[in-house]
C-alpha positions, 0 to 999 in steps of 0.5 A: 266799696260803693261810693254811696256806701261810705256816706251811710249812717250806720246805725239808725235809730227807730226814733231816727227813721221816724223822725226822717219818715215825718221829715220827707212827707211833711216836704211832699206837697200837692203838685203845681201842674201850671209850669207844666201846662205852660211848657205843653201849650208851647209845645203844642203851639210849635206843632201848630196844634197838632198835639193830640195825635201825639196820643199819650206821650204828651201825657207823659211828659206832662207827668213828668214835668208836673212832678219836677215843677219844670216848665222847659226840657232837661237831661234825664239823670237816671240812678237805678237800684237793686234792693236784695233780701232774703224771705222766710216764707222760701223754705216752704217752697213757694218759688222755683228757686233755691233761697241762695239764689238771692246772694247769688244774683246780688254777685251776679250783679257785683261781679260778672255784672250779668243780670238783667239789671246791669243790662238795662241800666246801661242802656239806659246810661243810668248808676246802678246800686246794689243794697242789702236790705237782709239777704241771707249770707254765707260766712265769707260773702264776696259782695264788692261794692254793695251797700250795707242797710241789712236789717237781719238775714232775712225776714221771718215765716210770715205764715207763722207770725209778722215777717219783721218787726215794726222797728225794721219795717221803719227802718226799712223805709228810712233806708230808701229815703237815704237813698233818695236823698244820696242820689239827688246830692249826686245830681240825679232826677230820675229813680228806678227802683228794682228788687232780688229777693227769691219769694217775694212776689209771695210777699208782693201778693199778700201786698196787693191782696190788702191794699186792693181788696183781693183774694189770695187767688186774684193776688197771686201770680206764677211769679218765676213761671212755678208749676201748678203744684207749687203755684197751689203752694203759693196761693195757700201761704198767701191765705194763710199769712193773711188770715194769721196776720189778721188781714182776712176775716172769718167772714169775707174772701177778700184782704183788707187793712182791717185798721192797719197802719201802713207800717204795720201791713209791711212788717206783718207780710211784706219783705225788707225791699218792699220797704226800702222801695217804697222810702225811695218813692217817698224821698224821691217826691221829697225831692221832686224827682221822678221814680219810675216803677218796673214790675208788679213788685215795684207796684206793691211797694208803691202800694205802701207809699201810697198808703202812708203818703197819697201824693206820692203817686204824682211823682210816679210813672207806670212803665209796664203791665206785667204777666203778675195777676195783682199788677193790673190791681195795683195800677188801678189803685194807684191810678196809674195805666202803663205805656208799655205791654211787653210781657215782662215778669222781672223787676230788675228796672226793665221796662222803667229803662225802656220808658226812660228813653221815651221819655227822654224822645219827648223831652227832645221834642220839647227841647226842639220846639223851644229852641225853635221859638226862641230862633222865631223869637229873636228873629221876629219872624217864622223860621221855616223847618218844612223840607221844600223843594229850595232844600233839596240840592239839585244833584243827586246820585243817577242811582240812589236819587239822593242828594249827593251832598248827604251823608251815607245811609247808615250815619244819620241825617236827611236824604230826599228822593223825588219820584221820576216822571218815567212810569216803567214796567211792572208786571206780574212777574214782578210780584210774583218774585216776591211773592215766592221767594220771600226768605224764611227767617234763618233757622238756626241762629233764630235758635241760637239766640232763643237757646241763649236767651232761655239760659241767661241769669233770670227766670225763662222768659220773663223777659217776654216780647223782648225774647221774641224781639231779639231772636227774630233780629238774629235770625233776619241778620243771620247773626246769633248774637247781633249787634245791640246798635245796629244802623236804621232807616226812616223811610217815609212815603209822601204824597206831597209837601210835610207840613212844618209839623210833620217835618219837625216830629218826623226829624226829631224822632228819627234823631232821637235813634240816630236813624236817617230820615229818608223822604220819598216825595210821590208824583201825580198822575202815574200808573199804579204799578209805578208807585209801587215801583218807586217804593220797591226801589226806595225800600230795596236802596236801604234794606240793601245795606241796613237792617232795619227799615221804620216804615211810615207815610205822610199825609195828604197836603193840607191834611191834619195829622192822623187823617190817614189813621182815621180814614183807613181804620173807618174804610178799612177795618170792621168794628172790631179791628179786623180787616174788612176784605181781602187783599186783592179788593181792600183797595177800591174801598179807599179814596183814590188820593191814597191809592199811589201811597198805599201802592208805594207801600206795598212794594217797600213793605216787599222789598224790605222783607226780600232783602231780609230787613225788620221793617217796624212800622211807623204809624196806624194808617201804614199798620193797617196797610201792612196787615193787607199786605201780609194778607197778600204775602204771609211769608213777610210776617217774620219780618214785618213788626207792628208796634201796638199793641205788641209793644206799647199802648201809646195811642199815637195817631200821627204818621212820620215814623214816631211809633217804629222809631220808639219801638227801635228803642225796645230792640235796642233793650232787647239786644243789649239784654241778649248781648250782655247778660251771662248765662246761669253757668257763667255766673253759677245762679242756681238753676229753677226747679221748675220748667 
């Protein structure tokens, strides 16, 4: 039995929820950003200014400190929640699965614990609770440790009349309150709602058609990736559960409230966990605490939040933007644009557990700049966090060129290199061994995991670039089902001293995955092919042990942040992004301060991919080098990861590592989810009638 179950009220009246709804909005108040603000300013003082090539994670934080009223960092205390309900609108067939999926996957979650929800929520260290707000049950349900709020077995046709009365629509509601509530009593800031309900993006699309204006065709989506057929289905039930329910007039395409009350639009054509995740939102902003939202289901209960309350959108971060046609439309309505393009189509609290990892690397960030001004503080004097030359130890391995008192790489932690006066040798056959006999990603257990990932307990690929991610690892390791925390390296180029700013991010993001920090320092005045050399070498040393390699440089001495980005998009790219020439001539287009580095580069980006490791970039001026250098070499692709817009829409012009050492957090997600979901056997969900 769950723990949070036995402190359930059964039984709540309608005047009781009631009363508890007009409890929690007359608590949610208009947000004080100043404390916020004050941490931010701090923030960017310690990076000397240099904030804004942070992009938007600072926004982020900001988000999330305005919401808790907080003005220093703190531990992120995640609880996540699977709400399961049944929809009456299924027996018309608008999914690819069989209404007894519902129980099923709640099992699944209870049991073997293989959905994707377990995945996620472990690696994001965060509770994970199941509720039955009204699944449809067998006789003799075997559900250990589910928490019982069910209103009914499921609602009512919708495309015949309300899909629940307003007393369960209230109740509803009141339920995810209380569960807002039980998870503050434990300690918790941070809610990740999700939800399992076969149909319900039905239900979600008749939502978002009301609340933002839309068509019954620019609100409905694939959903479990339906047939044509079946999606013409949907679309004509969503239509129809509209215009029977008086949200489409005679005389207009478009859905509207027509004077309905939130309430009464989540009783006519919403579902029972639509309500209940919108209640946590409500009682969550009660209580300042965080809800981030998931999939386009998560944003459609917002959608009902935000109608019965407006400032409940100041407690809520966007994760993703999902492959659901009214998701987008949601956003907008809210006001809210997601960090994350990852082309997920499930809200098992997927990608709001990827976004809870960056945001707990920009807490760190702040955490490490206060604790860096209180040492300044009592000081009363600049502590130093530059890696100078009086930090580097005069020893050092005749092989590596690290610093022989550092740990191995692998385990964490700082290692310097210096570039040698010596220019050797390269020639053309040196590039030529690379360039034709790059390794292919291994075939088969590329195909392994892609077979294992199409049969896990979900609809097949809705976990989108994640899919991709984790297939590609496996076949660059040769392992099908590799490791979900596998050991990496920051390798940053440098062509002179980091600035303290530079330094302080650089370290703090490669700790944040516990990756070491490898400083590769360039000397002045060498040939080029000896800067490439350095860089093969360099990258060689990792990949030769670890599988994954964050590819980053620094700037120029003197130089702000995301000067490198700036120059390289302008001389490099056309208007549109595209590159501007080809391979072998892009280089006299940049200025010759950065020919050494760019060299440096090419030959890590090489040597890595030769030795058959992911290399992530690290940040947009490395991006643009790294597509010339797959130009020059396209059999490197496979290996070669560009962070945005693949994966994130953060904007973070600063080099050092920050956007690869983020991305490693989402492969991170990906492996645990192919690690540790089960397959449609193991667990025996139903399989989709479609695709």
């Amino acid at each position: 039995m769950s723990d949070i179950m036995q402190e359930i009220s059964a039984g709540l009246t309608y005047a009781e929820a009631e009363a508890l709804l007009q409890e929690t909005l007359d608590k949610i108040l208009s947000q004080d950003m100043e404390p916020a603000m004050q941490a931010i300013d701090k923030l960017d003082k310690s990076l000397e200014g240099e904030l804004p090539s942070l992009g938007r994670l600072p926004q982020l934080l900001l988000e999330y400190l305005t919401a808790r009223g907080k003005d220093e960092a703190e531990e992120l205390k995640p609880a996540t929640f699977i709400f399961c309900a049944d929809h009456g609108i299924a027996r018309q067939g608008v999914s690819a699965y069989p209404p007894e999926t519902t129980y099923q996957m709640a099992q699944n979650y209870l049991l073997p614990k293989g959905g994707a929800a377990n995945a996620f929520s472990d690696y994001a260290g965060s509770k994970l609770y199941v509720v039955d707000m009204g699944m449809n049950l067998p006789e003799e349900p075997v559900l250990p440790g589910i928490i019982d709020c069910r209103l009914d077995s499921g609602t009512k046709n919708f495309t015949e009349g309300p899909a629940m009365s307003r007393e369960q629509a209230m109740l509803a509601v009141a339920y995810g309150i209380k569960m807002a509530q039980l998870a503050h009593a434990k300690g918790k800031n941070v809610l990740l709602p999700g939800e399992m309900g076969i149909s319900n993006t039905t239900a979600q699309a008749c939502l978002a058609a009301v609340f933002c204006g839309l068509t019954p065709e620019e609100a409905t989506g694939r959903g479990s990736r339906i047939s044509e057929e079946r999606l013409a289905r949907k679309q004509q039930a969503v239509r129809t559960a509209l215009t029977v329910n008086g949200f489409i007039g005679r005389n207009s395409e478009k859905a509207s409230p027509r004077g309905a009350k939130a309430i009464d639009v989540l009783a006519k054509v919403g579902g029972f966990e639509f309500g209940a995740m919108a209640g946590l939102m409500l009682g969550g902003a009660a209580l300042r605490m965080v809800t981030i939202l998931d999939g386009a289901n998560t944003a459609a209960a917002a959608l009902v939040a935000q109608s019965i309350c407006p400032r409940v959108v100041a407690c809520l971060l966007p994760s993703h933007l999902g492959g659901e046609k009214s998701h987008r439309h949601a956003f907008e309505k809210l006001g809210l644009k997601p960090y994350l393009t990852l082309g997920l189509n499930l809200s098992e609290a997927c990608g709001s557990s990827i976004l809870l990892r960056f945001l707990g690397t920009a807490l760190l960030l702040l955490k490490r700049a206060q604790e860096h001004q209180e040492a300044i503080n009592s000081q009363g004097e600049a502590v130093n966090e530059d890696f100078d030359d009086e930090d580097y130890d005069g020893g050092s391995d005749e092989e590596t060129g690290l610093p022989i008192d550092e740990t191995a790489l692998g385990a964490g932690g700082l290692h310097i290199s210096f570039m040698d006066s010596d220019a050797p040798e390269v020639t053309d056959k040196t590039f030529d061994f690379y360039l034709k006999t790059m390794p292919d990603l291994d075939k088969e257990t590329f195909e392994a995991a892609k077979a294992r990932l199409d049969t896990l307990a979900k609809p097949r690929y809705s976990l989108g670039s994640l899919e991709d991610l984790a297939a590609e690892f496996a076949g660059a390791v040769r392992e099908p089902l590799p490791p979900y925390d596998p050991p990496s390296s920051v390798l940053l180029i440098s062509p002179g001293p980091l600035s303290e700013a530079q330094s302080f991010l650089s370290d703090t993001f490669a700790s944040s995955f516990e990756s070491d920090l490898v400083v590769a320092r360039l000397m002045e005045g060498l040939p080029l092919t000896a800067y490439f050399n350095f860089g093969r070498e360099k990258a060689e040393e990792i990949s030769f042990d670890l599988p994954l390699l964050v590819l980053t440089m620094g700037e120029l001495e003197g130089k702000p942040l995301g000067t490198a980005a700036e120059t390289f998009a302008e001389t490099l790219l056309t208007g549109n992004g595209k590159l501007a020439y080809a391979a072998d001539e892009f280089l006299q287009h940049t200025p010759p301060d950065y020919h050494g580095t760019i060299a440096a580069l090419m030959g890590a980006i090489l040597a890595a991919a030769h030795n058959s490791s992911l290399v992530f970039i690290g940040d947009p001026a490395t991006d643009i080098i790294a597509r010339y250098t797959e130009q020059l070499c396209p059999d490197i692709r496979p290996y070669v990861l560009h962070p945005e817009p693949r994966l994130m829409q953060l904007g973070i012009k600063a080099p050092g590592g920050l956007t690869g050492c983020l991305s490693l957090h989402i492969l991170e997600a990906s492996l645990s989810a192919l690690n540790n979901m089960k397959t449609f056997e193991e667990t025996k969900v139903s399989l989709a009638l479609d695709n």
